[in-house]
C-alpha positions in Angstrom: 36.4 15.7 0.6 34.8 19.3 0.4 32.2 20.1 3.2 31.6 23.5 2.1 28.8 24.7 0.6 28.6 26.2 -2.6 29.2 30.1 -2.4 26.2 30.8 -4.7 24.2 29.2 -2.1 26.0 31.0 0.6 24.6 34.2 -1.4 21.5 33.0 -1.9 20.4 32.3 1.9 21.7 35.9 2.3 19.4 37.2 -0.3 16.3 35.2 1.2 17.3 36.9 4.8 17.5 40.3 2.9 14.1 39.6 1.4 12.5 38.4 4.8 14.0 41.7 6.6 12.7 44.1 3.6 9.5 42.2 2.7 8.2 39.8 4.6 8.4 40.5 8.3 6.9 44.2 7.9 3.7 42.1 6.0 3.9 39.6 9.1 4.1 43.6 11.5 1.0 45.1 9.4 -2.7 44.9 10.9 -1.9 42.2 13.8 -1.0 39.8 11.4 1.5 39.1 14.9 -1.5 37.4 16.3 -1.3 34.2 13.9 2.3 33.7 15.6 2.2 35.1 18.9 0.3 33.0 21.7 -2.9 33.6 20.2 -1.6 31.3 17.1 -3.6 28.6 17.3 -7.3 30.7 17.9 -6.1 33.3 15.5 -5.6 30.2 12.7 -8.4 28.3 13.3 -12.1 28.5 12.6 -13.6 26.4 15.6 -17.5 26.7 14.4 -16.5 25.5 10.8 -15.3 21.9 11.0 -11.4 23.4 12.9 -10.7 24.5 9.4 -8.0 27.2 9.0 -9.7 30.8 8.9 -9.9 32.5 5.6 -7.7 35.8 6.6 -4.8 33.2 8.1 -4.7 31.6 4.3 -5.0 35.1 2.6 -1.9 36.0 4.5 0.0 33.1 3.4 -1.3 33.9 -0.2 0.1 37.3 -0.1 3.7 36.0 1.2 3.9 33.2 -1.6 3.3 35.8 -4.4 5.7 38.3 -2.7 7.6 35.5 -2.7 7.0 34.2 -6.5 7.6 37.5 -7.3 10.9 37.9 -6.3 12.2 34.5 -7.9 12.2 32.5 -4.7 9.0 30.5 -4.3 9.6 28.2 -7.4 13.3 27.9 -6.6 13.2 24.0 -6.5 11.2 23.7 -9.6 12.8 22.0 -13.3 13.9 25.4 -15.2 12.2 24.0 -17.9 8.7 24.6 -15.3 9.8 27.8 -14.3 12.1 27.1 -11.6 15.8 27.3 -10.8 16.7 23.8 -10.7 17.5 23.8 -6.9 19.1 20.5 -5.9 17.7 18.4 -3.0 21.2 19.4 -1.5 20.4 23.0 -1.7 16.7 22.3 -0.6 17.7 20.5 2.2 20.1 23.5 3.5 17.3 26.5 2.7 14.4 24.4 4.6 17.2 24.0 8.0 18.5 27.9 7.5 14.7 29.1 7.4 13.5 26.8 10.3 15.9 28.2 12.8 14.7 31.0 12.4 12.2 30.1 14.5 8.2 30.8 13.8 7.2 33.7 11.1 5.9 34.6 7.7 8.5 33.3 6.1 8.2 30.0 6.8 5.2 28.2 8.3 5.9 24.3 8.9 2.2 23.4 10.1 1.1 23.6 6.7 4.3 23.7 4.5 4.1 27.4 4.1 7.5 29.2 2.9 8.8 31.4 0.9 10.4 28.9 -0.9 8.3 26.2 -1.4 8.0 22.7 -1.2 6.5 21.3 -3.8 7.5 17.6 -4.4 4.2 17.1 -7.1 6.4 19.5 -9.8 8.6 16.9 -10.0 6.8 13.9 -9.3 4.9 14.9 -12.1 8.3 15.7 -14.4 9.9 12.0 -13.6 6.5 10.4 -14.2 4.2 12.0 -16.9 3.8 10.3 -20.0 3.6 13.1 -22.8 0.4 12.7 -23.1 -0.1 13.4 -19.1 2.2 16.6 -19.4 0.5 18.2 -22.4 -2.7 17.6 -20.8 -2.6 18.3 -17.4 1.4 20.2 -17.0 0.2 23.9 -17.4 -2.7 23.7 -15.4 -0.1 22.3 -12.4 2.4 25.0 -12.6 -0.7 27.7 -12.9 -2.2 26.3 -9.9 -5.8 25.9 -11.4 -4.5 22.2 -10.6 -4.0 21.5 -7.2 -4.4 18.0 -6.1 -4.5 16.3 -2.4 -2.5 13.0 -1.8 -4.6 9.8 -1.2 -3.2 6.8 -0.2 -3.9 6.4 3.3 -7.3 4.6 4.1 -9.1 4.0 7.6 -8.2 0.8 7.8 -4.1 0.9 6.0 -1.5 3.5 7.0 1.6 1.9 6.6 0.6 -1.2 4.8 0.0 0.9 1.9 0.1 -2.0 -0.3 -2.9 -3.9 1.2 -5.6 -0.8 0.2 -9.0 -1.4 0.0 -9.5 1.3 -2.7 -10.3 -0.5 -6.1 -10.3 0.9 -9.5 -12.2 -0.9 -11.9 -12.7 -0.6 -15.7 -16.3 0.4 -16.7 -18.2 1.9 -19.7 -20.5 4.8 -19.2 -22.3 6.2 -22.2 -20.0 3.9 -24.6 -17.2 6.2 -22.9 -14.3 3.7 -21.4 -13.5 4.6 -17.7 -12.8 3.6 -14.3 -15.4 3.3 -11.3 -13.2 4.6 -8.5 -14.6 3.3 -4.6 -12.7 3.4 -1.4 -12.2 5.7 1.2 -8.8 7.6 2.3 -7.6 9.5 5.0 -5.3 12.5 6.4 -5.8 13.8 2.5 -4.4 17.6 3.5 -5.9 20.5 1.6 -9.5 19.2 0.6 -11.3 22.2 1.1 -8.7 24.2 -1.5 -7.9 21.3 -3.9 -9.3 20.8 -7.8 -8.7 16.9 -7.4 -6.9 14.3 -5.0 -4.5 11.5 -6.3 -6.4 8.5 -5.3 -4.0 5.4 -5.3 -6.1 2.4 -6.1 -5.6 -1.3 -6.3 -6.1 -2.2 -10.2 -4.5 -5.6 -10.5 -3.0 -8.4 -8.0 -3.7 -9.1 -4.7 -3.2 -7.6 -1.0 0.7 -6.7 -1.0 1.3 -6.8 -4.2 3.7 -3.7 -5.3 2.5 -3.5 -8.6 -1.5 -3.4 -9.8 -1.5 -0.1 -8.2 -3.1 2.9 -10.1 -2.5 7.0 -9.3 -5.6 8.3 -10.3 -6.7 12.1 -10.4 -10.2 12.8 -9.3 -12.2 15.8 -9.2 -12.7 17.4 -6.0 -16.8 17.2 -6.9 -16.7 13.4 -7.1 -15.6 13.2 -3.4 -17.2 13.1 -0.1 -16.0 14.4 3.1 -17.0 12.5 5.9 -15.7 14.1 8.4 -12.9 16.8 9.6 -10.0 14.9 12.0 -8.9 17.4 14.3 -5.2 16.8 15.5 -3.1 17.7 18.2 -2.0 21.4 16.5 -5.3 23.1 15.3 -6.8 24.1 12.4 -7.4 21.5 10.9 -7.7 20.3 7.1 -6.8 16.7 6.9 -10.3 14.9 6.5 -11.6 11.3 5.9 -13.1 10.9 2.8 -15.4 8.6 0.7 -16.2 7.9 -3.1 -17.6 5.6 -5.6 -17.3 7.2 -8.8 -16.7 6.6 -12.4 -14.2 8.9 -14.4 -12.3 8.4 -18.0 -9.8 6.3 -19.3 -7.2 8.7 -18.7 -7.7 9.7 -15.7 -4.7 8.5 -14.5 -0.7 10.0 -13.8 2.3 8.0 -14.9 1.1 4.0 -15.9 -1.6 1.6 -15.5 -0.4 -0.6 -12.4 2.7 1.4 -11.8 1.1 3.8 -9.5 3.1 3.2 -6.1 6.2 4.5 -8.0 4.6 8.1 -7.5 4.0 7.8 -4.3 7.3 7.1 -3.4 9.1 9.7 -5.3 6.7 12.2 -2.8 7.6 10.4 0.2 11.6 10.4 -0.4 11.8 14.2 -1.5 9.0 14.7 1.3 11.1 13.0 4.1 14.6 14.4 3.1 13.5 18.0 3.2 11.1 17.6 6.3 14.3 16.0 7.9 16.7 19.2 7.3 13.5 21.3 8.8 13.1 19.4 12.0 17.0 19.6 12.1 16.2 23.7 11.6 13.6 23.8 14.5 15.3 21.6 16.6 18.7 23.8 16.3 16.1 26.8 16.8 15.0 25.0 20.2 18.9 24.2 21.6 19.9 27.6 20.7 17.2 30.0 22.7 17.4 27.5 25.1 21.3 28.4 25.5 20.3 32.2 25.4 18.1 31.8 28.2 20.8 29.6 30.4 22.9 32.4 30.0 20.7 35.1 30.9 18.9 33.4 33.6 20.4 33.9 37.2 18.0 31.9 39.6 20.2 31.9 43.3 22.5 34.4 42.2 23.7 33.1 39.2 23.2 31.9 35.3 21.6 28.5 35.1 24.3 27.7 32.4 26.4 27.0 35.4 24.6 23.7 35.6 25.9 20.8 34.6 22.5 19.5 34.4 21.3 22.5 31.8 24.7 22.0 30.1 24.9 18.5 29.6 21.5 17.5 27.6 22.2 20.5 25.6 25.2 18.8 24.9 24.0 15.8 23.8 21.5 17.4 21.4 24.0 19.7 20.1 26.1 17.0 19.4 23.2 15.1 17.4 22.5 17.5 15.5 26.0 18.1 14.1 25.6 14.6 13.2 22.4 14.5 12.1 23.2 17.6 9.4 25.9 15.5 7.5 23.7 12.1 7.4 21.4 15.1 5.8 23.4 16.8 3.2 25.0 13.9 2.4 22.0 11.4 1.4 20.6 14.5 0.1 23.9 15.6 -2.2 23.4 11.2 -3.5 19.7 11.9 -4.5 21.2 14.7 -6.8 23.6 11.9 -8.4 21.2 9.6 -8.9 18.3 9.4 -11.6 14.8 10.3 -9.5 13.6 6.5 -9.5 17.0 4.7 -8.4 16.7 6.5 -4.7 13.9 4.1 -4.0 16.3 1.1 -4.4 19.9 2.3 -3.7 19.5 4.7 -0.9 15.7 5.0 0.6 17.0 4.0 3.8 19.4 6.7 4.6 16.1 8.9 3.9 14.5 6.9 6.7 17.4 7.8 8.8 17.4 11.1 8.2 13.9 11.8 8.7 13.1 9.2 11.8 15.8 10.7 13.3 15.5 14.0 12.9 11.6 14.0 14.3 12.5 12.5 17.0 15.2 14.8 17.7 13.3 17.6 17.3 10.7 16.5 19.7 13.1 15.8 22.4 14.6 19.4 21.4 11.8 21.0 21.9 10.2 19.1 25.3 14.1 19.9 26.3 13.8 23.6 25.7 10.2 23.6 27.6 11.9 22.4 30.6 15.1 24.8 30.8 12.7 27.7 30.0 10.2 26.5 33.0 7.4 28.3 33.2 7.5 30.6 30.4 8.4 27.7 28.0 5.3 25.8 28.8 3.0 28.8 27.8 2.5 29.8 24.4 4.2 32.6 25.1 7.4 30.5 23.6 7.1 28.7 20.3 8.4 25.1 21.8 5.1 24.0 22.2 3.7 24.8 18.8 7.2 23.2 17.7 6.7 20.0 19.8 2.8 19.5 19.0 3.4 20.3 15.2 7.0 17.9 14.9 5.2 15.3 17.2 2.9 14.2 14.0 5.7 13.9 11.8 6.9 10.6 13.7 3.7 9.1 12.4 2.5 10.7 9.1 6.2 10.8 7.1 5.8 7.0 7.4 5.9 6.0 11.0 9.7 6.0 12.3 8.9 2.1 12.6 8.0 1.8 9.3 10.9 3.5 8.6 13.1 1.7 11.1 11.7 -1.6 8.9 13.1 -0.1 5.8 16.6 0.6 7.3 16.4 -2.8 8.6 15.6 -4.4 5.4 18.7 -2.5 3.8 21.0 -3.4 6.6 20.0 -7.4 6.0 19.8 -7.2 3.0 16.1 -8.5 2.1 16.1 -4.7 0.1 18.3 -2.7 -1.7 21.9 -3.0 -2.7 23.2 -6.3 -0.5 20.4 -8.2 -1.4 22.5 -10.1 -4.2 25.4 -10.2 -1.4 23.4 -12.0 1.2 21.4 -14.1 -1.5 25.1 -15.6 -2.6 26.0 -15.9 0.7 23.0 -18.1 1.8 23.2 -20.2 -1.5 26.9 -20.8 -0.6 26.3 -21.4 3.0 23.4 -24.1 1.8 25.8 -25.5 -0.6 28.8 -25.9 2.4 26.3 -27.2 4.7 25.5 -30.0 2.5 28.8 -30.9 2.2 29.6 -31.2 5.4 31.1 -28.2 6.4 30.2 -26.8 10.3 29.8 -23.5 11.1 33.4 -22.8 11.8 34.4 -24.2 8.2 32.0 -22.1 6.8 33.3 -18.8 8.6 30.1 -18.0 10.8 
């Protein structure tokens, strides 16, 4: 078996530290643009008198960095090639997004709002595995364009996790002799609502409470929806609010199939988790490393606090996860390259769940780690381990809670989901039939 990585990625994560070195950090140098990474970060970022929102001249800096970056071939780099990409594999994603959050905070890469140079972008092909041709002629050059940007909406006030048990209904209704839908619910945490066209509003359309199927991905316009308020979080700005509608839009208002709706969500969630996995990996790496710097250089009573066992050793331990942790990574991510786009969900979704739980919550305990052995200085913001910790801390929750995710592994493992469920089904039949013959447990091999 071959660990290494291909050379032509080798290459390329040279030529993206070329283009950082040569473009991008004399943009982030130019007119204090420092100050929206330096300790002033979160001030500098946010607009406190207008709802926490982020400021106007943070977002036109990221602006200017994605079309430096689109410009140079990079930005699209895990798009189709027939949308304008290079076909980059979840493999290679997951490598870029760990080599570029090392790196630490900059321009170049942004995690609090899924800024980077290369971007992350898991609608493209969403939309790709789950347009009808209809759907792609329609709505597939306004998406690559970007006159089509469209918020996720599935969470509601009252279901996180239990995404199946929504209270948003779609409901067929004729307006004008026009057939349509009457859209009514409310969602929450739907990022980007003051810069989206429209918001993918997963609705319940047939069956009941729990139900997988009878769910509906619906695309309505940004005018038809109600903000009801601005949920400021733990790393400021802010642009995740709660929403409201009760609206009526056409027939085919709709991505992918009547009913089959959830299957979109999903396919968000698993390239979602897998690359925000390999970045908490990258900022958690990023954390162990500086960390080890400072040990070194550090010489409290005469001499480097690396002497300390009790610097070396949870350093150890970390370093050791995330060797680990990088090869559950690549590998899950190399199988979701093998695999057609809609089997993950059933053959390997739960080594996503390990990847990402994991990885959160190592990155956490990386950063609160690298807090300590810097002291005082890595409790300011004069260090990046706080932004790291408060930004990585949400990521245990809004990925799918690591105990929703803990469930899904646990589901695999048992087999009540994916491939041993056939395994454990003739096993239970075959125990039933030996039990009514007779046989004890012993007999029966338990």
């Amino acid at each position: 078996m071959d660990f290494a990585l291909d050379p032509k990625l080798v290459a390329y994560l040279a030529e993206l530290d070329e283009f950082i070195e040569t473009t991008i950090k004399p943009l982030q140098a130019k007119d204090d643009n420092d100050r929206f990474f330096d300790h002033r970060r979160e001030h500098a970022r946010t607009d406190w008198d207008n709802d926490g929102l982020p400021r106007h001249e943070w977002e036109e800096l990221l602006a200017k960095a994605r079309k430096l970056a689109d410009d140079a071939g990079h930005y699209r780099y895990a798009w189709p090639e027939e949308m304008g990409g290079k076909g980059g594999s979840q493999l290679s994603m997951a490598v870029i997004r760990e080599h570029l959050a090392a790196k630490g905070l900059g321009l170049f890469n942004d995690l609090q709002n899924e800024h980077s140079i290369v971007g992350n972008n898991p609608f493209v092909l969403m939309f790709k595995e789950f347009a009808t041709p209809e759907q792609y002629a329609r709505d597939g050059d306004k998406l690559l364009n970007g006159t089509l940007r469209a918020a996720f909406g599935l969470t509601e006030p009252n279901h996180g996790s239990d995404a199946t048990f929504m209270e948003t209904t779609g409901v067929r209704e004729e307006k004008d002799g026009k057939p349509g839908w009457r859209i009514k619910g409310e969602k929450m945490w739907t990022t980007g609502m003051h810069v989206v066209s429209h918001v993918m509003v997963f609705a319940r359309t047939s069956g009941k409470d729990g139900d997988a199927l009878g769910i509906t991905c619906f695309l309505v316009p940004r005018e038809q929806i109600r903000i009801e308020e601005w949920m400021w979080t733990f790393n400021m700005p802010t642009d995740h609010p709660r929403i409201s509608f009760d609206c009526w839009i056409p027939e085919d208002s709709y991505w992918g199939v009547v009913d089959r709706g959830l299957g979109l969500g999903q396919s968000f969630v698993h390239q979602n988790r897998i690359r925000q996995a390999a970045s908490s990996l990258g900022a958690a790496v990023y954390c162990i490393e500086e960390s080890v710097k400072y040990a070194r250089m550090r010489k409290p009573f005469g001499k480097a606090l690396s002497d300390n066992q009790a610097i070396q050793f949870p350093l150890v331990e970390l370093s050791t996860q995330c060797e680990m942790l990088r090869l559950l990574i690549r590998q899950t991510a190399w199988q979701m390259d093998q695999m057609d786009h809609k089997t993950i969900e059933r053959e390997i979704s739960d080594k996503v769940s390990m990847c990402n739980y994991w990885a959160n919550r190592l990155c956490c305990e990386a950063a609160d780690r690298a807090m300590q052995v810097h002291g005082g200085i890595g409790y300011s913001r004069h260090k990046a381990f706080e932004h790291i910790y408060r930004h990585h801390r949400r990521y245990r929750i809004t990925e799918g809670s690591e105990e929703i995710q803990m469930r899904k592994v646990a589901a695999f493992l048992f087999g009540y989901l994916g491939p041993k469920r056939q395994a454990f089904k003739a096993l239970e039949e075959e125990w039933a039939a030996g039990r009514a013959a007779g046989k004890n447990d012993r007999e029966l091999g338990m």
